[in-house]
C-alpha positions in Angstrom: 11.4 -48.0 -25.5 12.9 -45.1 -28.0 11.8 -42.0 -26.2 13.3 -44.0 -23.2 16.4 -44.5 -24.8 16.6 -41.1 -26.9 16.3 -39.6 -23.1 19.0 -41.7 -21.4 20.9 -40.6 -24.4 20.2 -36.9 -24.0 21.2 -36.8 -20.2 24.1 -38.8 -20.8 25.6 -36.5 -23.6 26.0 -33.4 -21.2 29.6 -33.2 -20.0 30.9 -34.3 -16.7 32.9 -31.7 -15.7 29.5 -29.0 -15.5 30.2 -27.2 -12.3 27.2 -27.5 -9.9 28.2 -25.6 -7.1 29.2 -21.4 -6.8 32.4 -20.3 -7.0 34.5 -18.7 -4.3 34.2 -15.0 -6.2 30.1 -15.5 -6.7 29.9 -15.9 -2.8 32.0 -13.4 -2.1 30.3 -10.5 -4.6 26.6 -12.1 -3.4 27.8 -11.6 -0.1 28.9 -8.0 -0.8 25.2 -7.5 -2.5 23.3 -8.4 0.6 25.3 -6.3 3.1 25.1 -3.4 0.7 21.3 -4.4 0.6 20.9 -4.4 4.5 22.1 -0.9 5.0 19.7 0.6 2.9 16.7 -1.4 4.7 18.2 -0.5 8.1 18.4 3.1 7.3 15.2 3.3 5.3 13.9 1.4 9.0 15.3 4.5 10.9 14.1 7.6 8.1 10.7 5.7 9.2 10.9 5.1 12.9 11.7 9.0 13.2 8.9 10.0 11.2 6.3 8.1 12.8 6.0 9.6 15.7 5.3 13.2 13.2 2.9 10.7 11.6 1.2 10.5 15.0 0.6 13.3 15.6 -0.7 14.3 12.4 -3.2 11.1 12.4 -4.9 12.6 15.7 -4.7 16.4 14.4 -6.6 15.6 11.2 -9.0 13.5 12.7 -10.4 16.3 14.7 -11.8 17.9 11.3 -13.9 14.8 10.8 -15.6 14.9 14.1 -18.4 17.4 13.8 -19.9 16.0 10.7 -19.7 12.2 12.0 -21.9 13.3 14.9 -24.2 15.3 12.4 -24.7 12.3 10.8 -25.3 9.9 13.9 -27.9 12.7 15.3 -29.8 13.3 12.1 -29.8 9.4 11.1 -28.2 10.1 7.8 -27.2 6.7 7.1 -31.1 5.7 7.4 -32.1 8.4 4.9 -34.1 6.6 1.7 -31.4 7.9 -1.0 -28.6 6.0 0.4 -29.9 2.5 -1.0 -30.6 5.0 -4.7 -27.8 6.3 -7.0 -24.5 5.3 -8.4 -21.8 4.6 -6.0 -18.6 6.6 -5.7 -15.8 5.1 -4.2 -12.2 7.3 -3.1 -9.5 5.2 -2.8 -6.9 6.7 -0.8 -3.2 5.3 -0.7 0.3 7.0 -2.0 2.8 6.9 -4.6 5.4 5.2 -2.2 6.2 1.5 -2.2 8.4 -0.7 0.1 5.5 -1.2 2.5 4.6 -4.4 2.7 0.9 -5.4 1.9 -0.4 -1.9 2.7 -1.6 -1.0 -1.5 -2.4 -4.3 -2.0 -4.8 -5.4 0.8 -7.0 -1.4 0.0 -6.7 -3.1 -4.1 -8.3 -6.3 -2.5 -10.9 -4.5 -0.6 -11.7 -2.1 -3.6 -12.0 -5.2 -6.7 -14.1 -7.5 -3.7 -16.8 -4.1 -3.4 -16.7 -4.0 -7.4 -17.6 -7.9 -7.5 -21.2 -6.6 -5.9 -21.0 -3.3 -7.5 -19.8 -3.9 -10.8 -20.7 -0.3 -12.2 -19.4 1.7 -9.5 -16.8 4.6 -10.4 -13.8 5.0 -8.8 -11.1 7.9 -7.8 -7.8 6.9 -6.6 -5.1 9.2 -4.5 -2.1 7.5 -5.1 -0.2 6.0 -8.0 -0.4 2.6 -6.2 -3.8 2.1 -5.9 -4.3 3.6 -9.6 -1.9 0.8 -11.1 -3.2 -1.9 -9.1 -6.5 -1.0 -10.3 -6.2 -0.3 -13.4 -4.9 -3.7 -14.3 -8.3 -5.3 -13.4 -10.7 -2.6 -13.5 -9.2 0.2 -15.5 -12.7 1.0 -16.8 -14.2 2.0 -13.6 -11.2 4.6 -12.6 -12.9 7.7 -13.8 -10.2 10.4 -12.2 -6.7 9.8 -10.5 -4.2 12.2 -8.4 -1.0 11.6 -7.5 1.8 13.2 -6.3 0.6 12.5 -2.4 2.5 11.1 0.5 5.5 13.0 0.1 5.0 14.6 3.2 2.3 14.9 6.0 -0.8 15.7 4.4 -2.5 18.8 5.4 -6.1 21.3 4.6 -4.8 22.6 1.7 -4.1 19.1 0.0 -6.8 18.1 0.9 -8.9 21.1 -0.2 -6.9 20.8 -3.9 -7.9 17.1 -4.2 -11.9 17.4 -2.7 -12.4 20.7 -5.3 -11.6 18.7 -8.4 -13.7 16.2 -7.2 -16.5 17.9 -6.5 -16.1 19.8 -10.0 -16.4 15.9 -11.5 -19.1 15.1 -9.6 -21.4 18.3 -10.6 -20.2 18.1 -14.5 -21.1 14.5 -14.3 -24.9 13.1 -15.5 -24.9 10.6 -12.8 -26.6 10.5 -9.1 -24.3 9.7 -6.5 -25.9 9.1 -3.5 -23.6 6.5 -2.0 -19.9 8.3 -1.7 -17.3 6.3 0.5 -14.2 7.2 1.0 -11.5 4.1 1.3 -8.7 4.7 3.8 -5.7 2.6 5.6 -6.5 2.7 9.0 -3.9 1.8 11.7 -5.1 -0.6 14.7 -1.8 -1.1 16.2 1.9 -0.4 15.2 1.7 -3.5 13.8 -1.8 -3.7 12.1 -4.2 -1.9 9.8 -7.0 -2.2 8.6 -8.9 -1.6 4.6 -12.0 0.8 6.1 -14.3 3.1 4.4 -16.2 6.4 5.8 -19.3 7.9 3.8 -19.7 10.9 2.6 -23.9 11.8 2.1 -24.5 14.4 -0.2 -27.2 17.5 0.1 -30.1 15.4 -1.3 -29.2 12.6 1.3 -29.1 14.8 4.1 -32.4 16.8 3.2 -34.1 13.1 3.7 -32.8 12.1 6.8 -35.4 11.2 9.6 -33.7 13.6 12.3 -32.7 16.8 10.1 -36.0 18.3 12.1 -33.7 18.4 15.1 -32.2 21.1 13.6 -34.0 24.3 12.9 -31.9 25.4 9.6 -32.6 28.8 8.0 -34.1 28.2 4.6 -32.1 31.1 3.2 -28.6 29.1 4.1 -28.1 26.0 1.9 -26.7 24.3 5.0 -26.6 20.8 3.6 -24.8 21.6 0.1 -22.0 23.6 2.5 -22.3 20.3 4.9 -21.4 17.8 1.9 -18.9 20.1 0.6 -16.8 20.7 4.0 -17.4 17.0 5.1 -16.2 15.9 1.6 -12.9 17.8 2.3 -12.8 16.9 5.6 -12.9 12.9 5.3 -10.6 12.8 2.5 -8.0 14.8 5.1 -9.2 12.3 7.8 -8.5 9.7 5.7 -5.3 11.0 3.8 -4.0 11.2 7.5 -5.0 7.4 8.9 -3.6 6.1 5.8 0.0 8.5 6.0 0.3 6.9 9.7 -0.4 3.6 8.7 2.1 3.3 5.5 5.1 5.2 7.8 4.5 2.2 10.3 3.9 -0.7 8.0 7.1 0.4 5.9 9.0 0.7 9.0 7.9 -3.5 9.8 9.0 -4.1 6.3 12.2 -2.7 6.0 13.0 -4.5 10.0 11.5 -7.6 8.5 13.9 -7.2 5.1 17.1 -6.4 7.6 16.6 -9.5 9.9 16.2 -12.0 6.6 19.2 -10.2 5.2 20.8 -10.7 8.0 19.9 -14.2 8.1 21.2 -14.5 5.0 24.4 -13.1 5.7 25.2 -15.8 8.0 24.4 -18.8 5.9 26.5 -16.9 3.4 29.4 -16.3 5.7 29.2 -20.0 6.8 29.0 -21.0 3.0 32.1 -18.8 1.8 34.1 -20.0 4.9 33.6 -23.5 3.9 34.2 -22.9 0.1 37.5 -21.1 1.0 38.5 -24.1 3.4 38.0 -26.3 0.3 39.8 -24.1 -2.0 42.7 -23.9 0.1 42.5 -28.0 1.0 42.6 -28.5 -2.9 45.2 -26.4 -3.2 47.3 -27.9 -0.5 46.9 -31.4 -2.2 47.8 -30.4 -5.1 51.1 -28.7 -3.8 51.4 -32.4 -2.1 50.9 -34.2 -5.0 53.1 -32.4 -7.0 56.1 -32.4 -4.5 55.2 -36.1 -4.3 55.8 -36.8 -7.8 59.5 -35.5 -8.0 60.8 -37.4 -5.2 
C-alpha cells in the first residue's frame, strides 16, 4: 500500500501545464530538416544511377580475366585435388570503404563470422574499411592484413596487381600452409539483388595434385603452376573487386530511392501535421481576440 501511494504521489506531483505536443517552430525546422535530407538522397540516387551503367561495363570487362583459369580448374579437377581438404584456410573479404548502401557490408560480415563458426582458426584479409570494422568487432583476431582506400573509382589491373602482391608477399613470409584460399565477393543477381559468394583460389601444390593436370603436357623447366596461382590470385581478386563495385553502385542507388520515398512520406504527414497546428494556433488566437473584445463590452 506505500509504494502504491508513494507512486500516485510521484505522478501526481509533476505539473499540469507540461506540454505534450510540438510546437509550431519544431514542425516547421523538422520539416525544413527532412526536405534538406531528401535532396541529398535524391541526388546521391542520381550520382549512382549514372554510374551504374560504367559499373556494368566494368563488371563484364573484369570478368573476362577470370575465365581462363576457371576452366583450368574445371578441366584439371582442381577442386578434387587431395590438398584442398589440408591446410589452413585463407579467406579475402572484398567490400569498400563506402557506406549508405543498404545491407551490402553487412550481409558479406554475416557470411564471413557464419564460415568462422566452422573454421574458427581461419585468417582473414579484408579490402575495404567496412568489412575490416565489422569484423574486427567480433573476430579482430583472425584479421591478419587489411587494405583500404578501394571503391573510389572503378577498380582496374593495376589495383588489383598492388593488392594481390602484398598478399602473396604475406602468404610466402608466413609459416602456415594454405591450401584452401577463397576469395569473398558481392555478386549482383539482379538490379535489385546480390548475393555473399566466394571463388577459390588453389595454390601451386594444389594444382600439382590434381587428377587431370596429365591433360596438360607442361614443360618441367616452366613453373607453370606457381605462375598459374600467382596470375589467377590477381585475377579473382579483380573479378571479384569488379562484381562487388557493380553491386554496391546498385544497392546504394535502391537505398538512397528507398530513403527519398520515406522522406517523402514523411514530408506529408509533416505538412498535414504543421497545417493543422497552424489552424489551431490561429483558432486560439482568434478566441482569444474574442474573448478579450467580449470582456469590454
Amino acid at each position: 500500500m506505500f509504494r502504491q501511494a508513494a507512486i500516485i504521489a510521484t505522478k501526481q506531483s509533476y505539473p499540469a501545464n507540461v506540454r505534450q505536443f510540438a510546437t509550431l517552430r519544431e514542425i516547421e525546422m523538422r520539416l525544413k530538416s527532412i526536405k534538406n535530407i531528401k535532396k541529398i538522397t535524391k541526388t546521391m540516387m542520381i550520382v549512382a544511377s549514372t554510374r551504374l551503367s560504367k559499373a556494368q561495363r566494368n563488371k563484364v570487362t573484369t570478368a573476362e580475366f577470370a575465365k581462363p583459369e576457371k576452366n583450368f580448374y574445371q578441366i584439371t579437377e582442381a577442386e578434387t585435388s587431395p590438398l584442398t581438404k589440408e591446410g589452413k584456410s585463407l579467406v579475402i573479404a572484398i567490400t569498400s570503404d563506402k557506406g549508405l548502401c543498404g545491407s551490402i557490408h553487412s550481409s558479406m560480415a554475416k557470411k564471413i563470422r557464419s564460415l568462422l563458426k566452422e573454421d574458427s582458426s581461419a585468417e582473414i584479409i579484408t579490402i575495404g574499411d567496412k568489412i575490416k570494422q565489422q569484423i574486427l568487432r567480433t573476430n579482430g583476431d583472425n584479421v591478419k592484413l587489411a587494405f583500404n582506400g578501394v571503391g573510389k573509382v572503378d577498380p582496374n589491373f593495376l589495383e588489383s596487381s598492388l593488392i594481390s602482391s602484398e598478399i602473396l608477399k604475406y602468404i610466402n613470409e608466413s609459416p602456415e600452409t594454405y591450401n584452401k584460399i577463397s576469395v569473398f565477393f558481392n555478386d549482383p543477381i539482379t538490379s535489385i539483388s546480390f548475393e555473399a559468394t566466394n571463388d577459390p583460389v588453389y595454390n601451386e601444390a594444389t594444382v600439382n595434385e590434381a587428377p587431370g593436370l596429365c591433360k596438360y603436357e607442361i614443360t618441367q623447366d616452366l613453373n607453370i603452376p606457381k605462375d598459374l596461382f600467382e596470375y589467377a590470385l590477381n585475377t579473382k581478386i579483380l573479378s571479384a573487386m569488379g562484381k562487388g563495385y557493380a553491386a554496391e553502385i546498385s544497392a546504394r542507388r535502391n537505398a538512397m530511392d528507398n530513403a527519398s520515398k520515406n522522406a517523402g512520406d514523411m514530408i506529408n504527414r509533416y505538412s498535414i501535421l504543421y497545417n493543422r497546428t497552424r489552424q489551431a494556433v490561429i483558432t486560439n488566437e482568434l478566441v482569444d481576440i474574442i474573448t478579450g473584445a467580449s470582456s469590454l463590452d
